[in-house]
Structures are given as C-alpha cells and as structure tokens.
C-alpha positions as CSV (number, residue, x, y, z in Angstrom):
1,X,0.0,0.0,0.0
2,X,1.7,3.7,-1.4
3,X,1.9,6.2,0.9
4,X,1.6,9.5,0.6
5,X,4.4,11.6,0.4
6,X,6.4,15.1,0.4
7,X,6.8,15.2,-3.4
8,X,4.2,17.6,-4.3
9,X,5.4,19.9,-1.4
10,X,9.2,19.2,-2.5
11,X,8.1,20.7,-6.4
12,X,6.9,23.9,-4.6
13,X,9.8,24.3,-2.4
14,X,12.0,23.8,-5.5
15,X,10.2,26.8,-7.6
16,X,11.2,28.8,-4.3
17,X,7.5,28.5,-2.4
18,X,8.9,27.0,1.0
19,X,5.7,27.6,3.0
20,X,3.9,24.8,1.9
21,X,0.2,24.4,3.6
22,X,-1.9,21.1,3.0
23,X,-5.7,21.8,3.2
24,X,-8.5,19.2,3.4
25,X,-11.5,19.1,4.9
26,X,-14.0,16.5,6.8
27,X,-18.3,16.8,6.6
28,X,-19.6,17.0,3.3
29,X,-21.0,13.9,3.6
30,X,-23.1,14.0,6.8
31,X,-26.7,15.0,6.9
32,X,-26.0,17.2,10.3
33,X,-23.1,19.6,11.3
34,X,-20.9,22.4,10.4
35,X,-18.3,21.0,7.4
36,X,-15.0,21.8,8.8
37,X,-11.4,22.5,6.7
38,X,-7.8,22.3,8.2
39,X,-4.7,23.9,6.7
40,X,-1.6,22.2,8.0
41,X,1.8,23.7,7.3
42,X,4.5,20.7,8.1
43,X,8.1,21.0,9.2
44,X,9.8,18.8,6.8
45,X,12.3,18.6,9.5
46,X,9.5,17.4,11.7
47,X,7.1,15.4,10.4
48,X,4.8,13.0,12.6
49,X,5.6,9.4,12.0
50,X,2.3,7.3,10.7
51,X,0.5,10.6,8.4
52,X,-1.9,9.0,6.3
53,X,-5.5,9.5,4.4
54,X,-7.5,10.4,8.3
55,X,-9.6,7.5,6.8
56,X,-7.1,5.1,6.8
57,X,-6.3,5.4,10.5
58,X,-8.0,4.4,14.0
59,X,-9.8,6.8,15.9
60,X,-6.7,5.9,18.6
61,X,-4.4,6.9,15.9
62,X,-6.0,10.2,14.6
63,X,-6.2,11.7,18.1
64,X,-2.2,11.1,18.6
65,X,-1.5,12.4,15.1
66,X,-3.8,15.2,15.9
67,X,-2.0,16.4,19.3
68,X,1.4,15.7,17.2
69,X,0.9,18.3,14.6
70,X,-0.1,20.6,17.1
71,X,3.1,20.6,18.6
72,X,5.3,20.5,15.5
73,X,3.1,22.0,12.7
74,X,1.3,25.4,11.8
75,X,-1.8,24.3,11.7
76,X,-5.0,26.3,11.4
77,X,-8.9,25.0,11.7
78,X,-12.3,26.9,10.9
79,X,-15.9,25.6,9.6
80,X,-18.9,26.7,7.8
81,X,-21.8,26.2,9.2
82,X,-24.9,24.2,8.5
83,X,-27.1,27.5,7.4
84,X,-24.1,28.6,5.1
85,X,-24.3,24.6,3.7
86,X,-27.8,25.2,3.0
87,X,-27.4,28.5,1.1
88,X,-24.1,27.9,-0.4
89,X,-24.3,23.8,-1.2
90,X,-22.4,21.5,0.2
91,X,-19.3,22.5,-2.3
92,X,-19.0,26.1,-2.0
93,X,-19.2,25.5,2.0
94,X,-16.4,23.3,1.6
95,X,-14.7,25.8,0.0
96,X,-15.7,28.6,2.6
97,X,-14.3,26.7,5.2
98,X,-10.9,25.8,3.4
99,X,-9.9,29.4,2.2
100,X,-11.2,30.5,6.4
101,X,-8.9,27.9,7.6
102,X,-5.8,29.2,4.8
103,X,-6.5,32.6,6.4
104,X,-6.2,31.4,9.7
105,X,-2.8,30.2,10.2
106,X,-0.7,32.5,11.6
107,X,2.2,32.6,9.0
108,X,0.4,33.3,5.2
109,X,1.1,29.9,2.6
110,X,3.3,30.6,-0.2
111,X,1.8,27.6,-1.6
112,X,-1.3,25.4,-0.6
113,X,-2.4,22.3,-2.5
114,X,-5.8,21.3,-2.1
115,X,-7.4,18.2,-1.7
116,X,-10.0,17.3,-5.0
117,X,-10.1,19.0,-8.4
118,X,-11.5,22.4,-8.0
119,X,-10.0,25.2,-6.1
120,X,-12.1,27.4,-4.2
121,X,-13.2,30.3,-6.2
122,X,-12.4,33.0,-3.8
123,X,-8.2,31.8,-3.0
124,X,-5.8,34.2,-4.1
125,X,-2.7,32.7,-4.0
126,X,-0.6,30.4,-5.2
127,X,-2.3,27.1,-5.1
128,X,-2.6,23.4,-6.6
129,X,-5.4,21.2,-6.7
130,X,-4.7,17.4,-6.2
131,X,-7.5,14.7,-6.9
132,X,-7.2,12.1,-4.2
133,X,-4.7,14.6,-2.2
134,X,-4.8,13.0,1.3
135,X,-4.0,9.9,-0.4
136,X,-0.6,11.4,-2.1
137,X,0.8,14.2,0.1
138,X,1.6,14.3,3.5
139,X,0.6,17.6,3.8
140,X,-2.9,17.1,3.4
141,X,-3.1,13.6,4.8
142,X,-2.1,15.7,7.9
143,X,-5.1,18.7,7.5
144,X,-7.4,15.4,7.0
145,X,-6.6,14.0,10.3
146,X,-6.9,17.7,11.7
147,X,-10.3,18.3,9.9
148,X,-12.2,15.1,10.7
149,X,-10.4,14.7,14.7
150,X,-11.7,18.6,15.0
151,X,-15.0,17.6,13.2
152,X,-15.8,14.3,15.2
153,X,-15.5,16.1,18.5
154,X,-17.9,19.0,17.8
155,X,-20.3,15.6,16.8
156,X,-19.7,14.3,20.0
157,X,-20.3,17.8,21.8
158,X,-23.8,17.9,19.8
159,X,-24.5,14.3,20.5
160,X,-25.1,15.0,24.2
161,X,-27.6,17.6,23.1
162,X,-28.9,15.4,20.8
163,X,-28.6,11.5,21.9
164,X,-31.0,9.5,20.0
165,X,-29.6,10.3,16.3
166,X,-26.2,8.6,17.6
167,X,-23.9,10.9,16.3
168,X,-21.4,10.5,18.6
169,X,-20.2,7.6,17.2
170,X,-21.8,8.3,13.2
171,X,-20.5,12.0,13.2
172,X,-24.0,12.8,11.1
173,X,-23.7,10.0,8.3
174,X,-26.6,9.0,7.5
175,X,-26.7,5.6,9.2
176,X,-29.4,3.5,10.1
177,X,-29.7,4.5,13.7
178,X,-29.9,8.1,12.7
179,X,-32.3,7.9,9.8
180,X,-34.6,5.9,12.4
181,X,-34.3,8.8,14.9
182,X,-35.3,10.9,11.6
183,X,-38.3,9.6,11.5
184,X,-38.9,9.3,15.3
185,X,-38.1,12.7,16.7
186,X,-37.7,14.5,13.8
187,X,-35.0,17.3,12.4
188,X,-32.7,19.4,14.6
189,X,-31.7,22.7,13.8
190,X,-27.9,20.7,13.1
191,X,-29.8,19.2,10.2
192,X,-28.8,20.3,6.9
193,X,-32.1,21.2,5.1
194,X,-30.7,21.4,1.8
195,X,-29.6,17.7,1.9
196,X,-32.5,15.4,-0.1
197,X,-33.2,12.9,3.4
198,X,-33.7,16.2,5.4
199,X,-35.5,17.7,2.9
200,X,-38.0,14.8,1.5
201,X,-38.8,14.8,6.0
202,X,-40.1,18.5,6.3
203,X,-41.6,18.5,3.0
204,X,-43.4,15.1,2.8
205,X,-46.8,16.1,3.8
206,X,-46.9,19.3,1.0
C-alpha cells in the first residue's frame, strides 16, 4: 500500500515556495453539522511518524496524530456552518471553510495544495489542486486527520444535546440509527435542510 508523500510539497519548495500548507476538509457527507477544513503547514524537518489518508487510521491513531501536529506543525482549523451549507451547497461551503482555515494560520502559505479537483473560487494565491490529495501528500493527509479529529469532537459535543440520532459515534452520516431517529423525533436545527433525506422529511406532507 503507497503512501503519501512530500513530493508535491518538494516541487513547490524547489520553484522557491517553501511555505507549503496542506488543506483538506471533513463533513460534506453527513446530513448534520458544520463542514470543517484544516490547513496544515508541516516541518519537513518534523514530520509525525504514521500521516496518512484520516480514513485510513483508527480513531486511537487520529487523536495522537492530531495532538502531534499541534506541537510541531502550523496548523489552522475553521468551519462553515450548517445555514451557510444550505445556502451555499455542500461545495461552496467546503470551500468557505478551506480558504477560512488558509486565512487562519498564523504565518500566510506561499503555496497550498488542495485536496479534489477544484479550487475554491475565492483563493488568491498560489495554489494546486490534487484529486485524491490525502491519499498522495503528506501535507494534506495531515489537515485530513486535523479536519475530521476537530469535526468528530464538535459531533460528540452535539450528541449529548442530541442523543438519539447517535452521532457521537456516526459524526451525522446518515446511518441506520440516525435515519430511524429521523423519523422518530424529527429534524434538529444541526440538520442540513438542503440535503435530499432532510428535505424529502419536512416536505413530505406538502
């Protein structure tokens, strides 16, 4: 099994763009929650043993990579929340979130490559997009295990507010257990009304 790797960061660095940050993010599947970008800029000197694709790796294994970069990377988080989701779609969100967390970290990027193959419309800088990204630099495999560690504990927070849709331990997939509590008790204000489940719900009986 390939790893992913510091070649795509190496060809920046060699055009003279040494800060290098790796941005992914983690929600755009779910049916509840804010969608949630990281931008990680790595130490090439210091790079946490064990970065991989976040869904590749244990829970166990995400949280220690997590708390690693911390220490020895720049690393920047932010969101967008579920009523910019539902105006925005699920993309531009996405989006929102990544060029927030780009703006966030507290030395600007010379250079940021982006997980997928659009960039977001509103990045002004230097940038590469790279389909499958987490997969192939270790960059991004690190803002993927910041985005989805960050993500799954604002789940859990939400989850105590919310038990029966279980998405303490789904993150707001649509699973079976949720989809039943769909039905049972209904949508949340965390639901994402723009998403065809939540939708086909409040709309059923128009």
């Amino acid at each position: 099994m390939s790893l992913p790797d510091f070649s795509h960061e190496a060809g920046a660095h060699a055009r003279g763009l040494w800060r290098v940050a790796g941005v992914d993010e983690a929600g755009r599947g779910p049916l509840a929650g804010p969608v949630t970008a990281a931008a990680v800029i790595l130490d090439p000197t210091r790079i946490p043993h064990g970065l991989n694709d976040s869904k590749k790796l244990s829970a166990k294994a995400r949280d220690r990579l997590h708390r690693e970069l911390l220490r020895v990377a720049i690393v920047s988080v932010a969101h967008a929340s579920v009523e910019e989701i539902d105006s925005l779609n699920i993309l531009r969100a996405s989006h929102l979130a990544m060029v927030r967390a780009i703006a966030g970290l507290r030395v600007p990027p010379d250079h940021v490559l982006i997980d997928g193959n659009l960039l977001p419309r509103d990045l002004h800088l230097s940038a590469q997009a790279v389909v499958r990204g987490d997969a192939l630099s270790l960059s991004i495999a690190a803002a993927s295990i910041v985005a989805k560690s960050c993500r799954d504990a604002i789940m859990v927070d939400l989850a105590q507010q919310h038990p029966p849709y279980g998405w303490h331990a789904n993150a707001g997939y649509p699973t079976p257990q949720h989809l039943r509590a769909l039905v049972d008790f209904g949508v949340t204000p965390w639901h994402r009304r723009s998403f065809r489940p939540i939708h086909n719900i409040l709309y059923q009986e128009i």
